[in-house]
N, C-alpha and C positions, 0 to 999 in steps of 0.2 A: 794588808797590814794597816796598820793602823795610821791618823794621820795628826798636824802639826796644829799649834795654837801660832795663830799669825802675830807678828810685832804691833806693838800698839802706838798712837801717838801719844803725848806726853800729858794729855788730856784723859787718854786713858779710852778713848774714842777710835774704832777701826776707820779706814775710810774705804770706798772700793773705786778700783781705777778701770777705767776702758783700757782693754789693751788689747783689741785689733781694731779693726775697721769695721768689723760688723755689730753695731750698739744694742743689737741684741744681747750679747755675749758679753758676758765680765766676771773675771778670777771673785770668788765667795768667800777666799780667804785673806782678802781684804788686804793685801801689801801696801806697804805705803811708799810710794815712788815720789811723794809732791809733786808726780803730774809730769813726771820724767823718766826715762830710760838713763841704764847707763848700757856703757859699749864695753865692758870688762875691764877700763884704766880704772886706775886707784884716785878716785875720787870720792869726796862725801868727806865725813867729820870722822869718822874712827873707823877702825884695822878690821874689813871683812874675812871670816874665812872663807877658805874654798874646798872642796874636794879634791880627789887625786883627777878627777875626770875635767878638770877648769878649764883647760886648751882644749881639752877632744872640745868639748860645749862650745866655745869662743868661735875656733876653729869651723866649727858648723854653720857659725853664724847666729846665735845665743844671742839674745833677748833676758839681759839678766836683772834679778829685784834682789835686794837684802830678803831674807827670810829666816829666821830665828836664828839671826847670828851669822848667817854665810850669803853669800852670793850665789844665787840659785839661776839656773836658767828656767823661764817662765814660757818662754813659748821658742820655736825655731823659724826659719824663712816661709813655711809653710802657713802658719800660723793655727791657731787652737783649734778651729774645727777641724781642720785636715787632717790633723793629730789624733782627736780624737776618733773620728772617723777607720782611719787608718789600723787603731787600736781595736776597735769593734769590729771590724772587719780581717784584719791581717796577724799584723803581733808590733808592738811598740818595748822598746824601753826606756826605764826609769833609771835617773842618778837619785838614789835615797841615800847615800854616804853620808848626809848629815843628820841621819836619825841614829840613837846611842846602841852598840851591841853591848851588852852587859853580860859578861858569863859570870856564874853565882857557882862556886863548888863548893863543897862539905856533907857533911854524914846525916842520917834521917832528921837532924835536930834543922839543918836547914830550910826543908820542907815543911818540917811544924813550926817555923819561925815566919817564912814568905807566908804561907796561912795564916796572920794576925793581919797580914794586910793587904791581901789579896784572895778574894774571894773562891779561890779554887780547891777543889778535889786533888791535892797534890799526887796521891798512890794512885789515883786513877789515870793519871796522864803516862802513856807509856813512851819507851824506849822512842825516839825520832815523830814522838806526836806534837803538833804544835795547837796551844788550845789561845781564843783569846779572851782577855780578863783585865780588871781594871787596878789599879791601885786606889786604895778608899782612905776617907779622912776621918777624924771622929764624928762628924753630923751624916755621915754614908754618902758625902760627897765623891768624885773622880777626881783624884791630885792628878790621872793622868788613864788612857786605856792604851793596853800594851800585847803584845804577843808572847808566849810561853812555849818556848819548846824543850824539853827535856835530850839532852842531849849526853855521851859518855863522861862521866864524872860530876854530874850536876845541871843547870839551866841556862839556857840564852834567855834573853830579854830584850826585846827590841823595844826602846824607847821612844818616842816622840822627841825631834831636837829641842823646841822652846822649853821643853819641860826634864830635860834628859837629869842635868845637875842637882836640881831639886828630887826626883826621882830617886839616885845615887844615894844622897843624903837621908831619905827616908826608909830606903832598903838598906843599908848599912845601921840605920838606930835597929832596925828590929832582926839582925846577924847575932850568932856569936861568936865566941875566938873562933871556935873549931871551923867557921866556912869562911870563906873568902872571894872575894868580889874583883871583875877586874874592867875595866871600857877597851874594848880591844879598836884603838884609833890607828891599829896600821892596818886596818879591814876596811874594803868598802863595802855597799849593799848597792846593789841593782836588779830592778824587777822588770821583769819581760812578762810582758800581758797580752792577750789575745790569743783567737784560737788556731793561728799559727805557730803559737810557742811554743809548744811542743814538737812539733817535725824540726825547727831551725835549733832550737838548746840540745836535741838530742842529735843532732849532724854534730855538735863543738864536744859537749860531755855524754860519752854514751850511757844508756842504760836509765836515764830521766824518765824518761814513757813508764816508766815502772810505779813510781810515786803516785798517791794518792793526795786528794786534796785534805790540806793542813796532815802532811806530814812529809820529814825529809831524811838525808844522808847524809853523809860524806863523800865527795866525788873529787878526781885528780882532772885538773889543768894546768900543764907546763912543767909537768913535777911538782905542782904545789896542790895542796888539800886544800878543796874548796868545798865551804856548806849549801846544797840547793834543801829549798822547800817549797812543795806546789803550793802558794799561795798567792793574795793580795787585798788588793784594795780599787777595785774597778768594775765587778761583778762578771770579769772572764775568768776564762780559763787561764794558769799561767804561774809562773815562779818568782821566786828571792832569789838571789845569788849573792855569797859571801864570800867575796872574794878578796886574795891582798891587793894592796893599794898597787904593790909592784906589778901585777898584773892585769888590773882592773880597766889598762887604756888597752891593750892587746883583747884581752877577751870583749871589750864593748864594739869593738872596730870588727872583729867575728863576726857578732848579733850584727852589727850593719851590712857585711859583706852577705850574707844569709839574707837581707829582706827586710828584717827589722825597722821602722824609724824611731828617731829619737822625739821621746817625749818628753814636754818643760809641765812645771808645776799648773798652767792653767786648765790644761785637758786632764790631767792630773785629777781634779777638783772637780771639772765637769760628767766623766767619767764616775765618782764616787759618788755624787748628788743624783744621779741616775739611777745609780745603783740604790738609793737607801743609806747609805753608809752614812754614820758621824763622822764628825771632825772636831779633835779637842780643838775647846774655846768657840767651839759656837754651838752644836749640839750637847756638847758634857763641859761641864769644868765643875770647881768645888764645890757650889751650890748646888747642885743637877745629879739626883744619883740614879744607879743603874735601873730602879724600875719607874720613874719620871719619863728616864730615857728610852724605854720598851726594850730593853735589854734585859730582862729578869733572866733568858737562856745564857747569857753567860756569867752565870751565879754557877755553881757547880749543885744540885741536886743535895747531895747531902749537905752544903753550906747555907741551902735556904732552908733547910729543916732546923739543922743544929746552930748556923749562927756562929759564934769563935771569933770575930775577925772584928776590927776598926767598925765603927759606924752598925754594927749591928742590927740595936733597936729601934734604930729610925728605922734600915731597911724594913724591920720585921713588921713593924707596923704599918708599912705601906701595902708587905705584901698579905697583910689580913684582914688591912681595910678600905685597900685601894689608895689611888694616888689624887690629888685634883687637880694635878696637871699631866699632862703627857704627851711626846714626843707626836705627830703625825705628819703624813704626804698633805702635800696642798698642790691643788693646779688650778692655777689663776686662768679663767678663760681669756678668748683671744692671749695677744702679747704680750700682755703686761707682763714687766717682770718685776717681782717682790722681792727687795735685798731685803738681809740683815737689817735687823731694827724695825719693819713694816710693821707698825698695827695691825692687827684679826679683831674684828668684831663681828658676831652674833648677826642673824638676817635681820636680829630685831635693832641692833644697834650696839649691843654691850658689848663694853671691850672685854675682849676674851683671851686672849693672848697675842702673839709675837714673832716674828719671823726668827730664823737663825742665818740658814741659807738659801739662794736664791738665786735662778742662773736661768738661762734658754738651753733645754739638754737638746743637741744633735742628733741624737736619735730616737728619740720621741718627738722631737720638731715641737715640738712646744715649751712653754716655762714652767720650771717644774720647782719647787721649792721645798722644805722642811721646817717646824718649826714646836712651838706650845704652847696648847690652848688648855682650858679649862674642862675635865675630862668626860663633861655631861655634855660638851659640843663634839666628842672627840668620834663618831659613830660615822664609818666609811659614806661618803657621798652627802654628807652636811653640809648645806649651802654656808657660805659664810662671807666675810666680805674683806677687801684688802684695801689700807689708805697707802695710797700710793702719790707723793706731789700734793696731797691735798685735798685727794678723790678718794670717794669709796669705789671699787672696784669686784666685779662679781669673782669667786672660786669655788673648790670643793673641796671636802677632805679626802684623800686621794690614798689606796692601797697604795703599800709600798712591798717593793720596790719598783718606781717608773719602767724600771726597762728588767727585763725578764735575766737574772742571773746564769751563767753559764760552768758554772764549777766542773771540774769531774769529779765524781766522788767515788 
């Protein structure tokens, strides 16, 4: 799934915080702690939310940051590489309760209504398929990139938290009476990742082993209808689960009793920057649109033919005359690591572009980064160079994704 645009300081500026012990290692999504933990009491200036899962987290021993609006747990007792680790190897899960489930229902007209502002093939997504796709601005920017899954009587929508309300507000102008929209906030979302996940989700809900990647059902837990989807956002194998709130601490205590460990937002991030994967507000936001981003495959085929949608004929003209920037892998030799904001310059000197994100990946053991350069530097294995402190520093332009995907398909 898709992932979050991090809080800003009032500058308007991210900043990025060490949070473990190993200074290789730092969250890309730039929280801002001012250089502090909290311990789950209610402190700070205004009223965090939480999910239904706040104790189970606390309880584990949670490491928590404000993150678009909520108190999120960031890393556990183990700390982020063992997390990660754990995840590439075993099966981990995630509290995503604070990302928007949005169900959309009504009649064909709702379909040709989300198609003004969403790039997709709506009659080609079938029955329990989940496709993912972005919401577009009038200049062909990303207000936001999201998941779509066609579900009985209309659409889920999983939204990004920092962007969920705005989102709402966008899909509701381009509704008519006849469809109707709703945030289903007595639901939570938890993803269980790794190539464990599958043996331990299907010990709790049988008949999971059956789903295919990016697509889902309906399945019962406790007497209650719960939604799985093989998907995610960390380049394994592994699911969504939509589950009620009223149930969401029993069925997480399952996944741990099974093997599971709990993952916080840091390995979270480390895990998806491995993978390749964006993250709104640092690889997309409304300036940056889908083919900048080397995302042209989630345009839906007949939408980059015919067009119809927000933003259009920017896209159209990128995609007939190319772009002159675009998204690429960078690997910084040796250690260094390149946050958000680093300089790229050219072997000869020109500034060429810009970091996004930037982290030491655990399973590649080395620093791996993403960012956008100028598209005539943009050719696999491009020497280039990174200021780092004040230094130029040697890299390359680097295939993506870092660490070799594991989907089932």
């Amino acid at each position: 799934m898709p992932k979050e645009q991090p809080p800003r300081k009032l500058s308007g500026k991210r900043t990025v915080i060490v949070i473990t012990l190993e200074s290789r290692l730092c969250l890309t999504e730039g929280v801002n702690l001012s250089g502090s933990w909290t311990d789950g009491d209610e402190k700070g200036y205004y009223k965090m939310e939480k999910t239904a899962l706040y104790n189970f987290h606390k309880n584990l021993g949670a490491k928590f940051v404000p993150f678009a609006g909520y108190e999120m747990p960031i890393q556990y007792k183990d700390g982020i590489v063992k997390e990660h680790i754990s995840t590439r190897e075993s099966a981990g899960f995630f509290d995503v309760s604070h990302m928007g489930q949005l169900f959309v229902t009504g009649n064909k007209s709702s379909e040709q209504n989300l198609e003004k502002i969403i790039p997709l093939d709506f009659k080609e997504i079938k029955m329990n398929q989940s496709k993912y796709s972005f919401l577009i601005n009038e200049k062909g920017g990303v207000i936001d990139d999201l998941i779509i899954t066609r579900v009985e009587g209309g659409f889920n929508i999983i939204l990004n938290a920092a962007c969920k309300d705005n989102d709402i507000k966008e899909i509701a102008k381009c509704l008519d009476s006849e469809s109707k929209y709703e945030l289903r906030k007595d639901l939570s979302l938890i993803a269980l990742q790794g190539p464990k996940s599958e043996f331990i989700l299907d010990t709790i809900v049988k008949g999971v082993k059956q789903l295919k990647f990016m697509n889902g059902n309906y399945f019962e837990f406790q007497a209650k209808k719960i939604y799985i989807t093989r998907s995610g956002y960390t380049g394994e194998d592994g699911f969504e689960i939509s589950v009620p709130n009223t149930n969401v601490e029993n069925f997480t205590k399952l996944l741990s009793d099974k093997g599971a460990k709990p993952i916080g937002l840091g390995a979270r991030d480390t895990l998806r920057l491995e993978a390749g994967l964006c993250l709104y507000g640092h690889e997309l936001n409304q300036d940056i649109n889908p083919i900048q981003a080397n995302l042209k495959w989630a345009i839906s085929k007949r939408r980059r033919e015919e067009g119809g949608f927000k933003g259009w004929e920017s896209i159209k003209n990128d995609l007939q005359n190319g772009v002159t920037k675009i998204r690429v892998g960078i690997k910084p030799y040796g250690r260094i690591i390149a946050r958000e904001g680093t300089k790229i310059f050219s072997s000869s000197g020109e500034e060429i572009g810009v970091i996004t994100s930037g982290t030491f990946g655990p399973s590649v053991n080395s620093p791996v980064a993403m960012g956008y350069i100028k598209s005539k530097f943009s050719e696999i294995n491009n020497k280039i160079l990174l200021e780092v402190r004040g230094k130029k520093h040697n890299a390359v332009v680097s295939k993506l994704p870092f660490y070799k995907k594991s989907y089932v398909k």
